[in-house]
Backbone as numpy.savetxt, mean C-alpha at the origin, in Angstrom:
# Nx Ny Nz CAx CAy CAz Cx Cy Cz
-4.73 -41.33 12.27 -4.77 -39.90 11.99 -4.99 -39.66 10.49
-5.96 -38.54 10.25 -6.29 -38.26 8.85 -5.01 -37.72 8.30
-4.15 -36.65 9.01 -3.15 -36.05 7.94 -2.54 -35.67 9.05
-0.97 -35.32 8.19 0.21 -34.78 9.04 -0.24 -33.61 10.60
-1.62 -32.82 10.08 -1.77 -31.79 10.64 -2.40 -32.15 12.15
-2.91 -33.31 11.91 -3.81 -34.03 12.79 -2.77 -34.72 13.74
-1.81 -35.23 13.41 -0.80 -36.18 14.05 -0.05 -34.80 14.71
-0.02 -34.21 14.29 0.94 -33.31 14.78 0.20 -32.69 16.31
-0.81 -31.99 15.81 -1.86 -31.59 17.17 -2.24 -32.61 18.07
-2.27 -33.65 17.77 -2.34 -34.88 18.56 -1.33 -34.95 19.40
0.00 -35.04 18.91 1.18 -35.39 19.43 1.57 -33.69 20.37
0.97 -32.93 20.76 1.30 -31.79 21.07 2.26 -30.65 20.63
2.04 -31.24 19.09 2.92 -30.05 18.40 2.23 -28.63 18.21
2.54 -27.68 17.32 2.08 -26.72 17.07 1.44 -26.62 15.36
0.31 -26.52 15.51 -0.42 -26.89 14.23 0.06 -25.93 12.71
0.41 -26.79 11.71 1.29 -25.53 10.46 0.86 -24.28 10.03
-0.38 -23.99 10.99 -1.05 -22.31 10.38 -0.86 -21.65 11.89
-0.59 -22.09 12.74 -0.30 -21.26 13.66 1.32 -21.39 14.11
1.95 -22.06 13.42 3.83 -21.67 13.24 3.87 -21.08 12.11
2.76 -20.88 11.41 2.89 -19.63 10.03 2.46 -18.71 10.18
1.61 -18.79 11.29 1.64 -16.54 11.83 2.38 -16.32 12.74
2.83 -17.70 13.58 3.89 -17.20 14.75 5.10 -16.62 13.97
5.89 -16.87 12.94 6.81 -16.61 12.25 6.52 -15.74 11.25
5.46 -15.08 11.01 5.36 -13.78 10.25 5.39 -12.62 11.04
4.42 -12.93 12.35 4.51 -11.70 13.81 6.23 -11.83 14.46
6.95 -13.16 14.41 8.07 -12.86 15.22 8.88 -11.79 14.03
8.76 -12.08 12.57 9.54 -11.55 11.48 9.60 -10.25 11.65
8.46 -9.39 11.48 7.91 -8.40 11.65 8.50 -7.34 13.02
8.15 -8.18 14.16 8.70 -7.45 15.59 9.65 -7.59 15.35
10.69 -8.80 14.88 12.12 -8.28 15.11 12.88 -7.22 13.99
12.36 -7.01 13.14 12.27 -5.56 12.19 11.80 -4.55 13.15
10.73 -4.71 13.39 10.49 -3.13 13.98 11.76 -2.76 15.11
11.67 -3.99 15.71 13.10 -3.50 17.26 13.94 -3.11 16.41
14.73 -3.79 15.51 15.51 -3.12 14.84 15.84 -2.22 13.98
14.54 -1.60 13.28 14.62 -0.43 12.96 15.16 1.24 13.81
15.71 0.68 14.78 16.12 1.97 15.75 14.97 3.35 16.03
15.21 3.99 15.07 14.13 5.33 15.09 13.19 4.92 14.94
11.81 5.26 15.42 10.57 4.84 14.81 10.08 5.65 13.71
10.63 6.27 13.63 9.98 6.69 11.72 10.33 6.14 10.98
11.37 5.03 10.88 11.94 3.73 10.41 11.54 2.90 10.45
10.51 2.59 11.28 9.74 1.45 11.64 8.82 0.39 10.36
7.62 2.16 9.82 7.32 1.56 8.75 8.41 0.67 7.18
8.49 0.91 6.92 9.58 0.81 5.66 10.77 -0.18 6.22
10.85 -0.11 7.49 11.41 -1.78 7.59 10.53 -3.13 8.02
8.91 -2.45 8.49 8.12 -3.87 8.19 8.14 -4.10 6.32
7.73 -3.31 5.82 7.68 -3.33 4.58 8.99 -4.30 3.65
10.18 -3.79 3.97 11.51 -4.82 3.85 11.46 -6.17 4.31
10.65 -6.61 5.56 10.67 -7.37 6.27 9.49 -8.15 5.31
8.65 -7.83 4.88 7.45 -8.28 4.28 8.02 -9.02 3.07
8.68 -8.78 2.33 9.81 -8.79 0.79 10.87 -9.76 1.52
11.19 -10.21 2.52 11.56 -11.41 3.06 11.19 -12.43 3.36
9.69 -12.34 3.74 8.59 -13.43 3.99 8.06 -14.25 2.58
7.98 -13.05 1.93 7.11 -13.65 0.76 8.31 -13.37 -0.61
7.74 -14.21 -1.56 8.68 -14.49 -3.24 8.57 -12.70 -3.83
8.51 -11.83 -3.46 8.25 -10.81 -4.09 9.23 -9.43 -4.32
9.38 -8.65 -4.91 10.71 -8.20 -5.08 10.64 -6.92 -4.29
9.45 -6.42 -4.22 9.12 -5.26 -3.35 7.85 -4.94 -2.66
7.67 -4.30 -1.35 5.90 -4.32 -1.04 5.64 -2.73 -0.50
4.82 -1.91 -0.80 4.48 -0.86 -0.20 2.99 -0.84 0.53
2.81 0.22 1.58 1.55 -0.03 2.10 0.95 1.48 1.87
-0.67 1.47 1.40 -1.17 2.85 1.12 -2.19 3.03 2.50
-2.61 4.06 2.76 -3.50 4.56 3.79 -4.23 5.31 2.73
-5.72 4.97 3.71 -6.86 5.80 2.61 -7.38 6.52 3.56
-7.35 8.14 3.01 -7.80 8.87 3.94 -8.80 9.51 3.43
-9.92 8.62 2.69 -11.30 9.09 2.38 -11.66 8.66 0.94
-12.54 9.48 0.25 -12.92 9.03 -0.76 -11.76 9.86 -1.98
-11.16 9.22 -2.42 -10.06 9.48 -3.73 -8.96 10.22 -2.79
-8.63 9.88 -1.50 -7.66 10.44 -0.86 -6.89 9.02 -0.64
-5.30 8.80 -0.54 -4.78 7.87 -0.66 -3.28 8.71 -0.18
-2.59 7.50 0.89 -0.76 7.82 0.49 -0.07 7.23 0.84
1.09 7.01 0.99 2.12 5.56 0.54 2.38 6.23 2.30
2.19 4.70 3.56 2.48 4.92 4.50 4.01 4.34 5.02
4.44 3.50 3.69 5.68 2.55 3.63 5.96 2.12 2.44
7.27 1.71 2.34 8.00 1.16 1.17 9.08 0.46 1.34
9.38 -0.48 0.65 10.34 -1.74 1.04 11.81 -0.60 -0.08
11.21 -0.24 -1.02 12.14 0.00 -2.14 11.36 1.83 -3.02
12.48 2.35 -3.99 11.74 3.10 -4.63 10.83 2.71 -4.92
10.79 1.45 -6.02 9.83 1.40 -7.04 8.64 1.27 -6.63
8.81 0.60 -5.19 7.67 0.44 -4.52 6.65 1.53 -4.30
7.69 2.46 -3.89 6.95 3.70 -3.33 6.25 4.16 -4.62
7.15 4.12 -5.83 6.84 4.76 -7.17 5.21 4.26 -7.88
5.44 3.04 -7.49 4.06 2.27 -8.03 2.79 2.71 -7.11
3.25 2.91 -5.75 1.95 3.50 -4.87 1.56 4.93 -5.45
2.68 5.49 -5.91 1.90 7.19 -6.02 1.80 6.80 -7.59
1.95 6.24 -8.37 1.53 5.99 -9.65 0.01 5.74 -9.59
-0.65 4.73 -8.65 -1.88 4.46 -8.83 -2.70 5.74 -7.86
-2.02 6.18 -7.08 -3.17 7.47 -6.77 -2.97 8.51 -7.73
-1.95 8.71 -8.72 -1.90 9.70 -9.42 -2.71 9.53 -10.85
-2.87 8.26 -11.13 -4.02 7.91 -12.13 -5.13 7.54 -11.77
-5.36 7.48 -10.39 -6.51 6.88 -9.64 -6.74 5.20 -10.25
-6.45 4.73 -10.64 -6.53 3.23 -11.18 -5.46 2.44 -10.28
-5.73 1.07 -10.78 -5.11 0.14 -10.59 -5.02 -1.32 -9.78
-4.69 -2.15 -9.21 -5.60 -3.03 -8.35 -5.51 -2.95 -6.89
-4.11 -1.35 -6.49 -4.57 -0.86 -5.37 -5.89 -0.33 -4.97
-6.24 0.67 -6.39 -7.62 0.85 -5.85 -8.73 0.52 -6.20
-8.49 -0.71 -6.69 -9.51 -1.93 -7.33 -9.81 -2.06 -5.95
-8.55 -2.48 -5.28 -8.63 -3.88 -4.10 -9.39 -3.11 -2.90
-8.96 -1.53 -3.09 -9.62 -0.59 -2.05 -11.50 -0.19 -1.98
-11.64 -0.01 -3.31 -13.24 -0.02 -4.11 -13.35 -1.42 -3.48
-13.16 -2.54 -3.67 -13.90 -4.05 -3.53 -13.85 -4.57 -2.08
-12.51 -4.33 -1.50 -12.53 -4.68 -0.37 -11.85 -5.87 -0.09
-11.66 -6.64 -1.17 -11.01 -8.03 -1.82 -9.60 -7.78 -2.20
-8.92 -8.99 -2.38 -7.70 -8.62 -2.69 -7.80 -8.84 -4.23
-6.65 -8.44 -4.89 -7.04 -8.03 -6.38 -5.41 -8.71 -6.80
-5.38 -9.71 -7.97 -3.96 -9.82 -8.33 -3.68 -9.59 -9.70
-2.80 -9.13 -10.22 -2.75 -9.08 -11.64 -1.11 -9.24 -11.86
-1.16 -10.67 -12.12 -0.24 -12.17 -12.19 0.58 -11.34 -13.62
0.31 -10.60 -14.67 1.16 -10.18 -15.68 0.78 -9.04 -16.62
0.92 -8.16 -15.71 0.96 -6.94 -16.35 0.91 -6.53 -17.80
2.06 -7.25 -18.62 2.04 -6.77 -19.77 0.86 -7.59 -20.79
0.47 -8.72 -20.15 -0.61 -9.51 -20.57 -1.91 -9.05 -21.01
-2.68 -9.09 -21.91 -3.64 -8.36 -22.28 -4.65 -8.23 -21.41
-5.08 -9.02 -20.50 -6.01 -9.35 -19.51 -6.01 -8.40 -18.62
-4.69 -7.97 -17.97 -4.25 -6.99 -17.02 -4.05 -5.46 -17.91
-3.59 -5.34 -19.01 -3.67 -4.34 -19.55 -4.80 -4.04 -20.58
-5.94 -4.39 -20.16 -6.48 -3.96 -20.23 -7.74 -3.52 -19.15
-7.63 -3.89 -18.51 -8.08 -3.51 -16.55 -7.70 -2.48 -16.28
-5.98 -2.40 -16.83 -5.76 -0.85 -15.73 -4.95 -0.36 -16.91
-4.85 -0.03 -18.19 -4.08 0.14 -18.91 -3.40 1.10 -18.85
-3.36 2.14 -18.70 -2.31 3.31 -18.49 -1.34 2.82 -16.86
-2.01 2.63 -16.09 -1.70 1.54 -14.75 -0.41 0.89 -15.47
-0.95 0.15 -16.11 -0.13 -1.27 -16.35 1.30 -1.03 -17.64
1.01 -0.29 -18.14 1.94 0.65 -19.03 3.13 0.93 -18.46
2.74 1.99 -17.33 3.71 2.99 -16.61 4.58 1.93 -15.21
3.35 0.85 -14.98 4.60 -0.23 -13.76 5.28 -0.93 -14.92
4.78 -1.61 -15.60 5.66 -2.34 -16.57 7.34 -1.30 -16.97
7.13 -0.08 -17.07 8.04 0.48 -17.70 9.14 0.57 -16.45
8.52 0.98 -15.22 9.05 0.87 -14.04 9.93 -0.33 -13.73
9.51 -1.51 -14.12 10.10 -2.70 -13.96 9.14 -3.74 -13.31
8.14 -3.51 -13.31 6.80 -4.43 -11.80 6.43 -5.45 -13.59
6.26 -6.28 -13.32 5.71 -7.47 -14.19 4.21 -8.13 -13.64
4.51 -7.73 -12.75 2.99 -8.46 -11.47 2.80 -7.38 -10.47
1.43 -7.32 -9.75 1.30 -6.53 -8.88 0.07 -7.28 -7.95
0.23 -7.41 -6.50 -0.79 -8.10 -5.62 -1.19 -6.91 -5.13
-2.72 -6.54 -4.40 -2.94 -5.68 -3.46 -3.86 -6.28 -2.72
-3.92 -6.24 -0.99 -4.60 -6.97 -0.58 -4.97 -5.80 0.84
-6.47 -5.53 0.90 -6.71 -4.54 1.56 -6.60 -4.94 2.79
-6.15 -3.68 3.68 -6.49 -3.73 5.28 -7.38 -2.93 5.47
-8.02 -3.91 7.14 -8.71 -3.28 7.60 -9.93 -4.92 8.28
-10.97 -3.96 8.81 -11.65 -5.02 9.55 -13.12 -5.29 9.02
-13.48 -6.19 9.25 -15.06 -5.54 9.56 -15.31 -5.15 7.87
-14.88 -6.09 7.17 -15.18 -5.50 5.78 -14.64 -4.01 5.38
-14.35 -3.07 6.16 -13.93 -1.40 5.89 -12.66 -1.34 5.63
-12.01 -1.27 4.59 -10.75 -1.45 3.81 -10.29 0.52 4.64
-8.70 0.13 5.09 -8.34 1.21 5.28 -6.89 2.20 4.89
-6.92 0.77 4.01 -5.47 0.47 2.81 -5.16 -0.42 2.31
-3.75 -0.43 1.64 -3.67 -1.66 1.08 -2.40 -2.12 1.23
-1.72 -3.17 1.15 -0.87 -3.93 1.13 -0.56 -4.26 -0.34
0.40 -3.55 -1.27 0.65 -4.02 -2.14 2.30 -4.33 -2.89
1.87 -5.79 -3.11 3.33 -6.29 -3.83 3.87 -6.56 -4.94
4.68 -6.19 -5.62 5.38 -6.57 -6.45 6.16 -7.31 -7.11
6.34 -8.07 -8.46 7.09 -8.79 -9.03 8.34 -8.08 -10.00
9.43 -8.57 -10.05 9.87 -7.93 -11.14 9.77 -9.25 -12.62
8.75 -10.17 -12.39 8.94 -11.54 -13.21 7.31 -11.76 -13.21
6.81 -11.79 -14.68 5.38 -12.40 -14.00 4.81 -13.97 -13.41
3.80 -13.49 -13.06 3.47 -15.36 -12.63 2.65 -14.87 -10.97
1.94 -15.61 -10.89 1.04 -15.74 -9.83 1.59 -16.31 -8.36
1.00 -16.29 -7.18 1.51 -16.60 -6.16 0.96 -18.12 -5.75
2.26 -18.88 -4.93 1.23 -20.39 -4.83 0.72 -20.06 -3.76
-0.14 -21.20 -3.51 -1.30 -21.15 -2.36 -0.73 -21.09 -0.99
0.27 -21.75 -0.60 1.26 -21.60 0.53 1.63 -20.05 0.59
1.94 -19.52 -0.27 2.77 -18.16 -0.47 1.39 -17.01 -0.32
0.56 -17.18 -1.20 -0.82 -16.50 -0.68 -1.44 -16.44 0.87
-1.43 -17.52 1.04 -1.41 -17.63 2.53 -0.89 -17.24 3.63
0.45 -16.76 3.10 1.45 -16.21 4.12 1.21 -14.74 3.81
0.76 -14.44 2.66 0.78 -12.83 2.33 -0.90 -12.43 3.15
-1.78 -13.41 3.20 -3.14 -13.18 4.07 -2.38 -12.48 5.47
-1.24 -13.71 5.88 -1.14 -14.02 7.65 -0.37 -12.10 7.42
0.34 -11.80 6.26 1.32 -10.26 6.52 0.30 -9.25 6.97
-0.97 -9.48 6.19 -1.75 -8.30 5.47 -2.71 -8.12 6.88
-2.43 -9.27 7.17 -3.46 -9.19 9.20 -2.61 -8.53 10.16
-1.54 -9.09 10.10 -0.32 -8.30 10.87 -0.02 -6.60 10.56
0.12 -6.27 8.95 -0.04 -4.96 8.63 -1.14 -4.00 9.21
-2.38 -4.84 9.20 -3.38 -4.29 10.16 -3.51 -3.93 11.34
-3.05 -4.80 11.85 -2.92 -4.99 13.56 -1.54 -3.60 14.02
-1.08 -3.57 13.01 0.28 -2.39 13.47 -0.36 -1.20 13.10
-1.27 -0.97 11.95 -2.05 0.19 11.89 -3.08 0.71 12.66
-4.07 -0.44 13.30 -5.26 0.06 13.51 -4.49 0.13 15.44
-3.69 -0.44 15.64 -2.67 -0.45 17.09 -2.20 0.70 17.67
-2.56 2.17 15.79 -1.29 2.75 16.90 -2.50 3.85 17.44
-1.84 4.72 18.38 -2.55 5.42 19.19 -1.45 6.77 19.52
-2.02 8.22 19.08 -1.45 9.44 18.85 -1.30 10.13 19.89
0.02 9.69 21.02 0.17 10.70 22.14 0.42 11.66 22.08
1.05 11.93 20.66 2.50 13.17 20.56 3.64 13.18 21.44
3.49 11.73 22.15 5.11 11.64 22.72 6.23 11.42 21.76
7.65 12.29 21.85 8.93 11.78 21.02 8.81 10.43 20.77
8.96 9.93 20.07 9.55 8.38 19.74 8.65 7.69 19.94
7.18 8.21 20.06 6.09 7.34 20.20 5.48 6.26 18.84
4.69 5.32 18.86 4.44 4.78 17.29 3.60 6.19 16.60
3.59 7.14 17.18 2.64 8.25 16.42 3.56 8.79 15.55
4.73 8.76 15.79 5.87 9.46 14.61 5.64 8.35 13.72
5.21 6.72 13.31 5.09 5.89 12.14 4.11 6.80 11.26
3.17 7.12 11.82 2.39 8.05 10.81 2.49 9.11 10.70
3.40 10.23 11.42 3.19 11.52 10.85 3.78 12.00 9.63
4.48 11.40 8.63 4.56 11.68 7.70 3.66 11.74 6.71
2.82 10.43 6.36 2.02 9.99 5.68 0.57 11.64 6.04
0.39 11.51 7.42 -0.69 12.58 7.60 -0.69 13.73 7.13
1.09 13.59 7.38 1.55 15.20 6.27 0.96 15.61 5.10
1.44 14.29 4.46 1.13 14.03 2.44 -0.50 14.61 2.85
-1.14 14.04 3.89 -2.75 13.35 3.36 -3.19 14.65 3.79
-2.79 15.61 4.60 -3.00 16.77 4.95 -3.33 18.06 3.69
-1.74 17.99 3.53 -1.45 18.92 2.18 -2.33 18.67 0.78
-2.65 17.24 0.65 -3.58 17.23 -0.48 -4.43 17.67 -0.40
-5.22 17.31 0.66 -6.70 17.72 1.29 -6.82 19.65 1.02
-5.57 20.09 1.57 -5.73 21.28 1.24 -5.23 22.05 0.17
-4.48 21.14 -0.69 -4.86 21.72 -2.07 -5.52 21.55 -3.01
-6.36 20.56 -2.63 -7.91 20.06 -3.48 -8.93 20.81 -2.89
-8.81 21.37 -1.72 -9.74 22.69 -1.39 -9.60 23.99 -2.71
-8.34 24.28 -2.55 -7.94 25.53 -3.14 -8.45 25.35 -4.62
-7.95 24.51 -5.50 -8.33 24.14 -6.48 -9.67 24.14 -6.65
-10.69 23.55 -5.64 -12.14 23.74 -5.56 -12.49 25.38 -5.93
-11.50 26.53 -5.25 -12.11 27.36 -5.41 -11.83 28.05 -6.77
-10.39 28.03 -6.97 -9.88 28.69 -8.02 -10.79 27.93 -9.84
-11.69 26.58 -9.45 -11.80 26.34 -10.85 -13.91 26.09 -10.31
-14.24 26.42 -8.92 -15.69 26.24 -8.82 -15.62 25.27 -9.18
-15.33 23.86 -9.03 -15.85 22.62 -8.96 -15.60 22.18 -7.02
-16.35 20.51 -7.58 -16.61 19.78 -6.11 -14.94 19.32 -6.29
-14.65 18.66 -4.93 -13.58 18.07 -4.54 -13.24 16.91 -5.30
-13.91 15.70 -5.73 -13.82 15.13 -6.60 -13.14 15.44 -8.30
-13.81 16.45 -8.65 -13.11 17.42 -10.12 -11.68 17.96 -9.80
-11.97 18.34 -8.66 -10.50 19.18 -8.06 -9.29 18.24 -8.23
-9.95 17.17 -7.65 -8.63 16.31 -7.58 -8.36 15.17 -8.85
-9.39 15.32 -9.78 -9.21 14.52 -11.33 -8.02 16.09 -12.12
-8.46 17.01 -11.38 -7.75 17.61 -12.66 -6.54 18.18 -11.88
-6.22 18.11 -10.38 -4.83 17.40 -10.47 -4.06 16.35 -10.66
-4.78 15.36 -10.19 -4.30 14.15 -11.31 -3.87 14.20 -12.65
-4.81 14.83 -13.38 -4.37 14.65 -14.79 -2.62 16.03 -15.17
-3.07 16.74 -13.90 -2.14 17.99 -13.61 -0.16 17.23 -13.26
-0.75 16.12 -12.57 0.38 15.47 -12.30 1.15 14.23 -13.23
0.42 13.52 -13.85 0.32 12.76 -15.04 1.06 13.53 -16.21
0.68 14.80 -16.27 0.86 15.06 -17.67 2.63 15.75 -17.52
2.82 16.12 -16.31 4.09 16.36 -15.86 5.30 15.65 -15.36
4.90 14.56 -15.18 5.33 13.44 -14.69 5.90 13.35 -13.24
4.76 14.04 -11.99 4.54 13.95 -10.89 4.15 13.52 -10.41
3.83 13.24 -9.12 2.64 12.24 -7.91 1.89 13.94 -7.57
0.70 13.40 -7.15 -0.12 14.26 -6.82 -0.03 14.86 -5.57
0.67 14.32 -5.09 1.36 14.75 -4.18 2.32 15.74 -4.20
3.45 15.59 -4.99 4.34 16.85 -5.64 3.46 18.43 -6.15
2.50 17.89 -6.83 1.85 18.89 -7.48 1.02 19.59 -5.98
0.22 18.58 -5.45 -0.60 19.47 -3.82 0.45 20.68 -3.48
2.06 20.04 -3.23 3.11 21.26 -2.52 2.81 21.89 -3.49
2.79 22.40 -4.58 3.49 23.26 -5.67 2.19 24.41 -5.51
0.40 23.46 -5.59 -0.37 24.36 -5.16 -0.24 25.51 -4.15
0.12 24.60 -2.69 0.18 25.41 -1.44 1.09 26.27 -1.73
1.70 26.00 -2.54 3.14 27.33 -2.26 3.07 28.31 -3.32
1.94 28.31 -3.90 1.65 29.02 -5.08 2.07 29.32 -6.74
2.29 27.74 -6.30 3.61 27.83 -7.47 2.63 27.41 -8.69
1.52 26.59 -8.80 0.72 26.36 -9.55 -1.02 27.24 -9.38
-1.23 27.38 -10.29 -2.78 27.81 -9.78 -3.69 27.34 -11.20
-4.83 26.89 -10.89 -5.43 26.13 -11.72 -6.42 27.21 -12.53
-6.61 26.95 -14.30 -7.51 28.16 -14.43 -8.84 27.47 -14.65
């Protein structure tokens, strides 16, 4: 036999990349059963993910178009904090990894290499406490439909074993997204997303409003709430409610 992997499949064992997704899918399901409510569901795969892999926190974004983005899970605040940080500056290697389609790592933040890639990005996680940040898109078929992104509070890169296992999460993260299907039954997996649709809703329609109140395209609308939320120290998300409710109006 050439190698352990060979002796092993020979001997009728189970080959080491398929007891390394069997044990990321069993990880995963037995989080979700135990998350009780299913609007709990997300945010305890996410916990569950930060168990698998060396990382201190993981959130997952949904992209709901072009510069539309929103945190569908979170292991932790900061997690969540770092997801609406990069849609609120539009940067970063969430939406590097989302633009490319590739996964994107940036091993040390405060490092010149990384700060200067995403520098205002890399500023505001550093201050947060993130030292490293992975993002690794979902989706199929090349069509990225979010991202999977993790956190360090220490910098340094992931080993190849550990990368590997964050591939086998980021397939599984997929497979629970592109899985679910919207009955509007109580307690169905359609309550995992109706929050997130909420966020992605309300933006949508206050980047309309903004369209009208300043005559620009949707694109402008939503740079100059961004910069609307940035300069206040909000997620763009906070600022969308404040639109709808008339609490802001753009001149």
């Amino acid at each position: 036999m050439k190698s352990g992997q060979s002796q092993q499949a020979a001997g009728g064992g189970v080959p080491p990349e398929v007891e390394g997704r069997s044990r990321v899918d069993e990880v995963l399901a037995a989080a979700a059963r135990g998350a009780g409510d299913p609007r709990r569901i997300p945010d305890a795969l996410c916990v569950a993910c930060v168990r698998l892999l060396p990382v201190t926190g993981a959130s997952v974004s949904i992209s709901g178009g072009r510069g539309i983005r929103v945190t569908w899970c979170a292991s932790d605040r900061v997690a969540a904090r770092l997801a609406e940080l990069q849609y609120t500056v539009g940067d970063g290697p969430c939406q590097t990894a989302l633009d490319r389609g590739t996964p994107v790592f940036a091993a040390d933040l405060a490092g010149r290499r990384d700060s200067c890639r995403w520098p205002i990005f890399a500023h505001e996680a550093v201050g947060l406490g993130a030292a490293a940040v992975f993002a690794l898109p979902l989706g199929v078929g090349g069509t990225a439909i979010g991202t999977l992104d993790l956190y360090c509070d220490r910098a340094g890169g992931l080993s190849e074993p550990d990368l590997r296992t964050a591939l086998w999460v980021r397939d599984a993260m997929t497979d629970a997204l592109t899985g679910l299907r919207p009955t509007g039954e109580e307690g169905d997996v359609a309550s995992w997303v109706h929050g997130s649709q909420a966020d992605h809703t309300e933006v949508h329609q206050a980047v309309g409003m903004v369209m009208v109140q300043l005559d620009v395209d949707p694109e402008q609308a939503l740079d100059r709430m961004r910069a609307r939320a940035f300069a206040e120290g909000r997620t763009v998300t906070q600022v969308a409610r404040k639109v709808l409710a008339r609490k802001i109006r753009f001149q």
